[in-house]
C-alpha positions in Angstrom: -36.7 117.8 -54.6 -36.5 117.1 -58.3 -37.3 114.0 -59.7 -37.3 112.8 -63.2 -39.0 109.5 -64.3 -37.4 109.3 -67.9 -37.8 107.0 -70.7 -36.1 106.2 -74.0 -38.6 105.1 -76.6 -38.0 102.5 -79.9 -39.7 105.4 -81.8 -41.4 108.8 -81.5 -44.9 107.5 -82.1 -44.1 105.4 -79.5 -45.4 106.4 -75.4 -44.3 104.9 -72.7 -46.3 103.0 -70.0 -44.2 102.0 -67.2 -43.5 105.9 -66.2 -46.6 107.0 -66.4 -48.0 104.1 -63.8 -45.2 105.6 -61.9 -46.1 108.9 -62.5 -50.0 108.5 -61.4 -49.7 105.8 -58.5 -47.0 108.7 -56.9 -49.8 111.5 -56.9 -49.3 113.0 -53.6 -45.6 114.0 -54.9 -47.1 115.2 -58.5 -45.4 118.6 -57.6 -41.9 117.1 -57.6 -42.2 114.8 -60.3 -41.7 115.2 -64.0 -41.5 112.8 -67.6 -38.9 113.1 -69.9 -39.0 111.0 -73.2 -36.4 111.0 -76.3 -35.6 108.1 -78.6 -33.3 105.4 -79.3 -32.6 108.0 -82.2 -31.6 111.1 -81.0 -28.2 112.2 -80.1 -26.9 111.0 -76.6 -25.4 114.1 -76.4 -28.5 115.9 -77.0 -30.4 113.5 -73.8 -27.7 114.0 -72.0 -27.7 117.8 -72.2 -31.7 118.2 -72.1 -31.5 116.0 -69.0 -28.4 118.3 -67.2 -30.5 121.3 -67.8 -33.7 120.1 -66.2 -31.6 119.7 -63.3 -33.1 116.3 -61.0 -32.3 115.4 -58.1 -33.2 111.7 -58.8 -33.2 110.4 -62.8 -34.8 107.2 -63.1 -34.8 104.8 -66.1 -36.9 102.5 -67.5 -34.8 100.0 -68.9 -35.4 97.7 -72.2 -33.6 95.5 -74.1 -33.5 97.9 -77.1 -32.4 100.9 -75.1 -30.3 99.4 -72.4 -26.9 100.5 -74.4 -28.2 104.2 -74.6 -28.6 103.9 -70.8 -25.7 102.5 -70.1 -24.3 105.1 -71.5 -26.0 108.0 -70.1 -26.0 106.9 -66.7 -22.1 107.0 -67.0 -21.8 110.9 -68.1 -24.6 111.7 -66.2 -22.3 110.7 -62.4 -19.9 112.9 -64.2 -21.6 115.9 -64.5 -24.5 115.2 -62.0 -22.6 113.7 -59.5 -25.1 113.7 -56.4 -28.0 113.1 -58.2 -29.3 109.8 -57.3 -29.9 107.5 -60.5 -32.4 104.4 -60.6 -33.0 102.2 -63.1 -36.1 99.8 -63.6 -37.8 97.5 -66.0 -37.1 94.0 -67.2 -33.9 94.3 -68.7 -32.4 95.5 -65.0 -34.9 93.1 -62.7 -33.6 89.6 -62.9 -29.9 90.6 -62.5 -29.9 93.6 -60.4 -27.1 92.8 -58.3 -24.8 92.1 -60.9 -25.9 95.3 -63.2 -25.1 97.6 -59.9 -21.7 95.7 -60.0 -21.3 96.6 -63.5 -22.0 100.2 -63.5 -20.6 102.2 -60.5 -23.5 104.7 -61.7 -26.2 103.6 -60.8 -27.1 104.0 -57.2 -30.5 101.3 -57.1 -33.0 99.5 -59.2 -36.5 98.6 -59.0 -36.9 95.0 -59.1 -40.1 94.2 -60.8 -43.9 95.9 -60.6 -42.3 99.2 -59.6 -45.9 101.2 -58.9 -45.9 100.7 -55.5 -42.3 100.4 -54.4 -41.1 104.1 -56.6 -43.8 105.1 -54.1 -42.1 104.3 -51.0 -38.9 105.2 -52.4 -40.2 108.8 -52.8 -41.6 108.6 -49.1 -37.6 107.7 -48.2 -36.3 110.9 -50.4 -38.6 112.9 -49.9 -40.0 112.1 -46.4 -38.0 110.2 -44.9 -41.3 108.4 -43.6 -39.3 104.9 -44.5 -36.2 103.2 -44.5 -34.6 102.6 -47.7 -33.9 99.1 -46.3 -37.4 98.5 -45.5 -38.4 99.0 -49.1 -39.1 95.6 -50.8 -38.2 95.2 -54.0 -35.4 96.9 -54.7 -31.2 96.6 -55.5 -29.0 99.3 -53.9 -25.5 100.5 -53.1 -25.1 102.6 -50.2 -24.3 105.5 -52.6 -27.8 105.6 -52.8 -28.6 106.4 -49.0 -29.5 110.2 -48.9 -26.7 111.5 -46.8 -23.1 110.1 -46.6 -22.6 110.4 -42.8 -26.3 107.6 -42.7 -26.1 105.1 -40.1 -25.7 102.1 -43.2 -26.2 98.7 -43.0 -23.7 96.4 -41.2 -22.7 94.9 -44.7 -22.8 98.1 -46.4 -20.6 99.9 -43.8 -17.9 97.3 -44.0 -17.6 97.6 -47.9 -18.9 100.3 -50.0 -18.8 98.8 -53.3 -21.3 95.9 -51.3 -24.8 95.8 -52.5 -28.2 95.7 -50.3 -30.9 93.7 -52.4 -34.7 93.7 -50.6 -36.6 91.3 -50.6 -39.8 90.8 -53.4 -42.6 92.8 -53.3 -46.0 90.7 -54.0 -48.1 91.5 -57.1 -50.6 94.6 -57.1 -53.9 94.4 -57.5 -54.3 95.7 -61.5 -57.8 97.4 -60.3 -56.0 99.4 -57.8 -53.2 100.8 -60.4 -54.2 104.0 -61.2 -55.6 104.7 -64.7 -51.9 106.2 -66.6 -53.1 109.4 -68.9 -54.2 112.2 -67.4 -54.1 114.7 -70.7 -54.9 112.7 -73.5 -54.2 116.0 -76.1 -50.4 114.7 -75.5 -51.2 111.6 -77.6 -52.8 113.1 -80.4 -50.0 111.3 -82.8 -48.7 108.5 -80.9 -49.5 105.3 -80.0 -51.6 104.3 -76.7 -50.6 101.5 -74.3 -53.4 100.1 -72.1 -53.1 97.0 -69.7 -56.3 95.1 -68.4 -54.2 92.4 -67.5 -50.9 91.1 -65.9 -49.0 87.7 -66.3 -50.1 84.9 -68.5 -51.0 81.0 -68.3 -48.6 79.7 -70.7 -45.1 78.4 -70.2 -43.0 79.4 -73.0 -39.7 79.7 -72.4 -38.7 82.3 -74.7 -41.4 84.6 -73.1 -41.1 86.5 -69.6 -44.3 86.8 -68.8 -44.4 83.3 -68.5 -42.6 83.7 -65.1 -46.3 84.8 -63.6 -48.4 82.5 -64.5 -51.3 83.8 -62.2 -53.3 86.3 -64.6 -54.6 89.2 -63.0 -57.4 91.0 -64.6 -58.4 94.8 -64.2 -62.3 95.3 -63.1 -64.7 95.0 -66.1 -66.0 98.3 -65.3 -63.2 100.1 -64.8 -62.1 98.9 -67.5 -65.0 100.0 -70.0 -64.9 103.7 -68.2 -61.2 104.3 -69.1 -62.1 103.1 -73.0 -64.5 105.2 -73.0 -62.2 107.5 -72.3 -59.9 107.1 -75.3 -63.2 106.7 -77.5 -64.1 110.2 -76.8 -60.8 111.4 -77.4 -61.1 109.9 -80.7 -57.3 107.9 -80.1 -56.3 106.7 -83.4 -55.1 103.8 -81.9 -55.1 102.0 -78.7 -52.6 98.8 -77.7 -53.5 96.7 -75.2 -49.9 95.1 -74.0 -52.2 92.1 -71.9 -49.6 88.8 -73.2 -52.8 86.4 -73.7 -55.6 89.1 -73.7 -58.0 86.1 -74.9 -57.2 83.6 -72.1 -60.2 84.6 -70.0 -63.2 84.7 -72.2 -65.6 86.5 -70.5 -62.8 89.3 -70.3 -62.4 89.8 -73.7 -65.9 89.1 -74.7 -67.2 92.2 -72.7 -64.2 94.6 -73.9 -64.8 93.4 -78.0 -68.6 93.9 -76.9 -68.4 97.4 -75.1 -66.0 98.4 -78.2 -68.2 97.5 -80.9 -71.1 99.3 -78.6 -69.4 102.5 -78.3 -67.3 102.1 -82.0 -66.2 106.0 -82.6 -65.4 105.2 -86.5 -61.9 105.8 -85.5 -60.3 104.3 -82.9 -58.4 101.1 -83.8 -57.6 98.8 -81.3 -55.0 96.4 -81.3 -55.0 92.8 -79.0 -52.5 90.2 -78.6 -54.0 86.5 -78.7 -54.0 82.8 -78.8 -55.9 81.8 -81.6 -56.2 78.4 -81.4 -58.5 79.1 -78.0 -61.1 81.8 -79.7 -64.6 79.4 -79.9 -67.6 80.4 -81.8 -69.4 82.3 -79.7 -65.9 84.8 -79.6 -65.4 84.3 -83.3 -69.2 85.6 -84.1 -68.7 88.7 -82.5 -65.2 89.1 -84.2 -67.2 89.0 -87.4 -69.5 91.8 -86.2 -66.9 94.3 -85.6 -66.6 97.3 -88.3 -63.7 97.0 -90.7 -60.2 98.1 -89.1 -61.5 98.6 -85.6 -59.5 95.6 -84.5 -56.4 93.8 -85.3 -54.8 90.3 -83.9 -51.4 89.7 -83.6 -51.5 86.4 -83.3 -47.8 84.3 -82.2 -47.5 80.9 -84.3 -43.6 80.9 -83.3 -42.8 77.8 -85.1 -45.2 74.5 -87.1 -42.3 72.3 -85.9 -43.7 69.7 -82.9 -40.7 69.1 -81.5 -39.5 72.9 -81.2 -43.3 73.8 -80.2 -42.5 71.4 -77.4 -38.9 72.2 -76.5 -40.3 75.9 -75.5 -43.4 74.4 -73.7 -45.9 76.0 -76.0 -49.4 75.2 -76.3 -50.5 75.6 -79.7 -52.8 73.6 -82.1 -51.7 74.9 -85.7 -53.8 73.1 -87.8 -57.1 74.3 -84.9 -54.8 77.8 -85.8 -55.2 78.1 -89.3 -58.9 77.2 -89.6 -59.3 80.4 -87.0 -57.3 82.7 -88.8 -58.8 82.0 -92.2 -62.4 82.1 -91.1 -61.3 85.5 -89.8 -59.6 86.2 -92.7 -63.0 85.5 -94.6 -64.7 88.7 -92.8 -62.7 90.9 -94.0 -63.0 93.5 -91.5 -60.3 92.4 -89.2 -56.1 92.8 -89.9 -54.2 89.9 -88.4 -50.4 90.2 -87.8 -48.6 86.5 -87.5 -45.5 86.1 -86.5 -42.4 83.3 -86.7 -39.3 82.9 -84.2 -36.3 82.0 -86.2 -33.8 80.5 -83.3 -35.5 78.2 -81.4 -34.6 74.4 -80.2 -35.1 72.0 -83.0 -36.2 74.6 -85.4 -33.5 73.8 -88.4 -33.0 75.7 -91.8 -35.8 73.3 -93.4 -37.7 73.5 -90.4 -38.0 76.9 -90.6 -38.7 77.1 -94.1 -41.1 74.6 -93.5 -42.7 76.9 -90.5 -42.0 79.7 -92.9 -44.6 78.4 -95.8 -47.1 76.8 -93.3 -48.1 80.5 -92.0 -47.2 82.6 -95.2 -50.3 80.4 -96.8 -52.3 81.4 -94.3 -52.0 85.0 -96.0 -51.7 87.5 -93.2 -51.8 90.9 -93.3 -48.3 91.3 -91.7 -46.0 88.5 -91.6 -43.1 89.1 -88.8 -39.9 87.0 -88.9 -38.3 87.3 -85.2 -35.3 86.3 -83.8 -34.9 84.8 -80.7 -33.7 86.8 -78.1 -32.0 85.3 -74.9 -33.8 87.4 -72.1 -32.7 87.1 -69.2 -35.1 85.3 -66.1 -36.9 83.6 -69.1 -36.5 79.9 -69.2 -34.7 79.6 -72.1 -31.8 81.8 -70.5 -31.6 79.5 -67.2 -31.6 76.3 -69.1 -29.4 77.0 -72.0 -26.8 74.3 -70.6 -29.4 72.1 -72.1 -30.2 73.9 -75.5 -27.0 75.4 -75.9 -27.6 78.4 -78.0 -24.9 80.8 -78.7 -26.3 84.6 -78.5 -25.2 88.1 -78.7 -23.7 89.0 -75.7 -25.5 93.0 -75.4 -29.2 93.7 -75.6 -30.8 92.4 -77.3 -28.9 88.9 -77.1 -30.4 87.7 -80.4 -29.3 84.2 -81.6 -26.0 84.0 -83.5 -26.2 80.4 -84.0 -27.4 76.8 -82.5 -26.8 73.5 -82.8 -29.7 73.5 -85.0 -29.3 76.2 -87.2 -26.0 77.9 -88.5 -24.7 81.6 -88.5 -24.7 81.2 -92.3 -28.3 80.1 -91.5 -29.1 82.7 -89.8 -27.8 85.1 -92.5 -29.6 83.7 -95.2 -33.0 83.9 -92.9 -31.9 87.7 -92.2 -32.0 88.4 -95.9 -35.8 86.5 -96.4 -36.5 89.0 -93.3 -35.8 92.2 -95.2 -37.2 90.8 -99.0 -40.6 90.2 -96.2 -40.2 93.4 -94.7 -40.1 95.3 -98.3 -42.0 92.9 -100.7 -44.7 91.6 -98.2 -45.6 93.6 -95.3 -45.2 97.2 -97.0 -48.6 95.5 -99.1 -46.7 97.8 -101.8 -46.6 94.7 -104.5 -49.6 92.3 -103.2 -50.6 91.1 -106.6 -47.2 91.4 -108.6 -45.7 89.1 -105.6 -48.6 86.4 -106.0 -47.8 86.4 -109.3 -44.1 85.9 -108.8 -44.9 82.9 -106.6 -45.7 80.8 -109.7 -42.2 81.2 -110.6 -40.5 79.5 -107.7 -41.3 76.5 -105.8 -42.8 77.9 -102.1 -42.6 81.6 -101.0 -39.6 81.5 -99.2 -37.4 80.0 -102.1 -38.8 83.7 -103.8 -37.8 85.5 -100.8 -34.6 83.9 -100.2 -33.9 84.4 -104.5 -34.9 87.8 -104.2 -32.2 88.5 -101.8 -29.5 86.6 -103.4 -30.3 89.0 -105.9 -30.0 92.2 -104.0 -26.8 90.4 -102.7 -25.4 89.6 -105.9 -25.9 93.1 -107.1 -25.3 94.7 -104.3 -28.7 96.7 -104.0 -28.5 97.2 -100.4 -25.3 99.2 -100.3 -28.2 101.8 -102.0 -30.8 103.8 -100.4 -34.2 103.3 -102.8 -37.2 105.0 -103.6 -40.4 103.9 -104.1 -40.6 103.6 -107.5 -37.3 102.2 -108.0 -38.3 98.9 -105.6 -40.6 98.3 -108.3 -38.2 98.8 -111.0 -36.1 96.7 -108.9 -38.4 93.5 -109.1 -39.2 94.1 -112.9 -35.1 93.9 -113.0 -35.4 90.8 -110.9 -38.3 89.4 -112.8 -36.7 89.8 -116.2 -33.2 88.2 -114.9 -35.2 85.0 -113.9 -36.7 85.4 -117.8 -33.3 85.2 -119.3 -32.5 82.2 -116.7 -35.3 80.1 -118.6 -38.1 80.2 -115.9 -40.9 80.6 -118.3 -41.6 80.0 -122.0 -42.9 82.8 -123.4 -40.9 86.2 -122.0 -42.4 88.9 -123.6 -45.8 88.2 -122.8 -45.0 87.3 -119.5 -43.1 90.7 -118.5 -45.5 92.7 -120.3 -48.0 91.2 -117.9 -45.5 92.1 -115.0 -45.4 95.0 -115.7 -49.2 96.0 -115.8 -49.0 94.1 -112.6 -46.9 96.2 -111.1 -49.0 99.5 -112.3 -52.1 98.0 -110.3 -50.3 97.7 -107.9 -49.1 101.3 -107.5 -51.9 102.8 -108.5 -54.0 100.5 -105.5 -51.8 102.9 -103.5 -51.4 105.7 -105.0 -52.3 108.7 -107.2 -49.0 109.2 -108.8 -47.9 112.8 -110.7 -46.2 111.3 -112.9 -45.6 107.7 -114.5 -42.8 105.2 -113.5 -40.5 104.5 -117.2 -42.1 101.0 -117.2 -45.7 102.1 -117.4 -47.6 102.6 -121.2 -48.4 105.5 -122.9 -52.0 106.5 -121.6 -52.6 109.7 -124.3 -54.5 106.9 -126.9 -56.7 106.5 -124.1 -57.8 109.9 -122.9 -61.0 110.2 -124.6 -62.3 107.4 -122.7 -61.3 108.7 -119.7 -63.1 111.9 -120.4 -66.3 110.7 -121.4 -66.2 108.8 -117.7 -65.8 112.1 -116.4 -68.7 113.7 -118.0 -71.1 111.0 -117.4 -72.3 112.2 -114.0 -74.9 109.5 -113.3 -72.1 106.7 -114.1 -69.8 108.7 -111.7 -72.4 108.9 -109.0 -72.7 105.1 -109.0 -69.6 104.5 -108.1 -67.8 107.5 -106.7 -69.3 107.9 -103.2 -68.7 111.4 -101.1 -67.6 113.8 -104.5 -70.7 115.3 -104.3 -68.8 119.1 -103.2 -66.6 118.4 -106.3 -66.5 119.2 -110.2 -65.6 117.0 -112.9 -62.4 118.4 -112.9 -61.3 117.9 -109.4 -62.9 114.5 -109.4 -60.5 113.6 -112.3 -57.8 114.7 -110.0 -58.6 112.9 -106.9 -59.0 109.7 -109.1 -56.9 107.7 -112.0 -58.1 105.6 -114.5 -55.5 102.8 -116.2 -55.9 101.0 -119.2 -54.9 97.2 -118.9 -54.8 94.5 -121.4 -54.4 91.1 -119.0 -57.3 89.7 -116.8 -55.5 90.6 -113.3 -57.5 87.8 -110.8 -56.9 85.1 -113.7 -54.2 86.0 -114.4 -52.4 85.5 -111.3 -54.9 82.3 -110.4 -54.6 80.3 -113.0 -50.5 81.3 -112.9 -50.3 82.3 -116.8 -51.1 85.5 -118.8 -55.2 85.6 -119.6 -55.6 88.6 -121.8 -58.5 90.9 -121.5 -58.9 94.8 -122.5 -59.9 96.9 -119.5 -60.4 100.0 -117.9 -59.8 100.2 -113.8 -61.1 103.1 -111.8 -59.0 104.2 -108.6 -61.0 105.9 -106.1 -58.6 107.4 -103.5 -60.5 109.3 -101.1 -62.3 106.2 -100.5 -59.7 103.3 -99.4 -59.6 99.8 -97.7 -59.6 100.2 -94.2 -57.6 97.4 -93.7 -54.7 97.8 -96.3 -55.2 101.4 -97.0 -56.0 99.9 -101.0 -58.2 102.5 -103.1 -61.5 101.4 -104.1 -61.4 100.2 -107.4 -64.0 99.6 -109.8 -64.2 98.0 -113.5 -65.3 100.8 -116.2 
């Protein structure tokens, strides 16, 4: 017997967990079991086919709020050309309304209703066995279609009605030290990302949030823990996401994992945590501070500065504690923090949100993530919505339409700010040419939001764009808020823009050849050759080029002329001029923004 644990990934860098705890907690049936993963991206015709010719005799699913539709849809053309193969879907999108999702799809023969390690187990000992009775499986939503045989003695209820549906009842929570550790070959993930869990459920109440539903936190065993690190250390993993919801809420837990990591640092491995901020004390934020650059980054939820939303969704959260945190991290510069904002919630208005919106974009993160709020089912949210009434999408994956706080045309408007983030903010393509543009509206979002009304107004986003053009794009934009009287001197002021927007690409990247905005360089070239010959200048500032010549060094490096005093300039929010060369080091970059090292000539 075939079986066929099968999952359909957001992207291809992306790995996914849930089948591989499956996969590893199901060892005495390794022979008969196999993965399959494809994308939300690729063809359904092509998973569906790939699928067929593996030939299962049980396809299970792993079912998410962003690939639910795909599934849907495969699980349908799959009964047709499969049509005694058993299918089983599992996850979170499927587990708080089984009953009614068998209803909905005739086929689909069962799901897994929650921590499915130990109950795909038994399932397999029913198939496979026959060592159990599929009744007798806790845990699990089925229709007698999925009993092995059709002449099986079925259950009273089934037997009366064969459209009836046989739900068990819950299975208890594992014990996390006892789930088997997930990669077995860890030359598969040479290119993706890496999932790792050291704990399950979390102590808050938030509404929005399913893991709120356990509130019991179970942690994996310290040691354990620290062996199977060690294990993506010495596979030099470029990266390494822990999916814990609060990994911070026990101190002592995360205090011996950022320890053991900083220990046993490869150089390489980056490792990415979810936390509460407003909980990290000194003794935590101390060894956060000791931590080589880009071995760690924070995401770090702020969901909303509003006190009455932060209460409607039964968050704990001390902003102003927050944002004393974040910037004290911030002043190490060694660690990247990723904030976020839920656009959605109860209470949270237009100028709420753009309230919310400035509070945390002043806090200067490294990404800043504008969500929308997602209706999931079993979260609290979703079972009290007769009190908040919030209209949502009706398919995954349910995102707010409107509420009777905040308007669709609301909601529009945020979902233009959104992309204008997206491009102008978190690509950290334009950090300084942005911080300049600030001076020229009255908070960051009003730029945002006037950015895209620009892009609307000329209809830029009917267009695919290059890189270069997005920053031909915002000198366009910059010079139409010239002509609209936003500043007293224009020329000076987009010439400065301009060089602005040169640092800016050249922080990032060596270009071949020069966007149509950028100056002449020729009057300059004998100054950059005399650089080039003056080894000992070179060798103070140009570290590892010591296999190189002068010419290839010239290569791997770019010097601009500029004429404006860039840090003043964009401080004291007027042009300060200043003649100067800038040295771009590329081989050498910021491990936190991926800048080049830059040096004054």
């Amino acid at each position: 017997m075939k079986i066929l644990l099968t999952a359909v990934n957001a992207k291809y860098i992306h790995s996914n967990l849930a089948i591989r705890y499956l996969y590893t907690n199901a060892k005495k049936y390794k022979d008969n079991i196999e993965l399959a993963e494809y994308t939300i991206n690729n063809y359904t015709d092509q998973i569906l086919q790939d699928i067929y010719k593996k030939k299962p005799d049980i396809i299970t699913f792993s079912c998410y709020i962003w690939n639910m539709g795909i599934i849907d849809i495969l699980t349908q053309e799959l009964r047709k050309v499969m049509p005694n193969t058993k299918i089983w879907l599992g996850g979170p999108e499927v587990t708080y309304d089984a009953d009614l999702k068998l209803k909905e799809n005739d086929s689909i023969d069962g799901i897994i209703i929650g921590e499915g390690e130990e109950t795909f187990l038994e399932l397999l000992d029913y198939y496979i066995e026959d060592s159990i009775q599929l009744s007798k499986i806790r845990g699990i939503a089925f229709k007698p279609s999925a009993y092995k045989f059709n002449d099986e003695v079925l259950s009273p209820k089934a037997a009366k009605d064969n459209k009836d549906i046989i739900v068990t009842s819950f299975r208890a929570s594992m014990d996390l030290s006892k789930v088997p550790f997930p990669y077995e070959n860890m030359e598969d993930f040479k290119n993706k990302l890496v999932y790792y869990e050291t704990s399950r459920g979390c102590p808050y109440t938030c509404s929005y949030c399913l893991s709120s539903i356990d509130m019991k936190v179970r942690l994996r065993d310290i040691e354990l823990v620290k062996k199977e690190l060690q294990i993506f250390l010495t596979n030099k993993v470029p990266q390494v996401k822990f999916v814990d919801r609060t990994f911070n809420c026990n101190k002592k837990h995360a205090l011996a994992i950022w320890q053991f990591i900083k220990e046993h640092d490869n150089g390489i491995t980056n490792f990415h945590f979810e936390i509460a901020a407003d909980i990290l004390d000194e003794e935590e934020l101390n060894l956060l501070s000791t931590l080589r650059k880009g071995l760690v980054q924070l995401e770090i939820g702020v969901q909303s500065t509003n006190p009455d939303t932060i209460k409607a969704i039964r968050r704990k959260m001390d902003f102003d504690k927050l944002s004393k945190i974040v910037l004290r991290i911030k002043e190490g510069q060694n660690i990247h923090q990723h904030l976020d904002l839920i656009a959605g919630l109860p209470y949270e208005d237009y100028t709420s949100f753009r309230n919310s919106f400035n509070d945390v974009y002043f806090l200067r993160p490294d990404q800043f993530q504008l969500g929308f709020l997602k209706v999931l089912k079993g979260s609290a949210i979703y079972l009290e919505n007769n009190i908040n009434n919030i209209v949502y999408k009706s398919e995954p994956p349910y995102e707010v339409l409107y509420t009777p706080w905040l308007s669709y045309d609301d909601v529009l408007n945020l979902k233009t700010v959104e992309e204008m983030v997206e491009i102008y903010y978190n690509s950290g393509q334009f950090t300084n040419s942005i911080l300049y543009l600030e001076n020229f509206h009255d908070t960051p979002f009003d730029m945002y939001k006037s950015l895209g009304e620009y892009y609307d107004e000329q209809h830029l986003n009917e267009r695919s764009h290059t890189r270069i053009s997005r920053y031909e794009l915002l000198l366009e934009y910059f010079n139409n808020l010239l002509q609209k009287g936003k500043t007293n001197d224009g020329k000076e002021e987009e010439d400065a823009f301009k060089e602005l927007l040169i640092y800016d690409l050249y922080l990032r990247e060596n270009l071949k050849s020069r966007p149509s905005f950028a100056r002449d360089n020729s009057p300059y070239k004998s100054k950059f050759r005399e650089f080039y010959s003056d080894q000992e200048k070179m060798g103070s500032l140009l570290k590892d080029y010591d296999d190189y010549d002068n010419k290839q060094i010239s290569r791997m490096t770019h010097i601009e002329y500029f004429t404006i005093d860039i840090d003043a300039t964009i401080k004291n929010k007027k042009v300060i001029s200043k003649e100067n060369f800038i040295l771009f080091d590329y081989k050498n970059r910021n491990a936190l923004n991926y800048e080049a090292n830059h040096f004054l000539l």
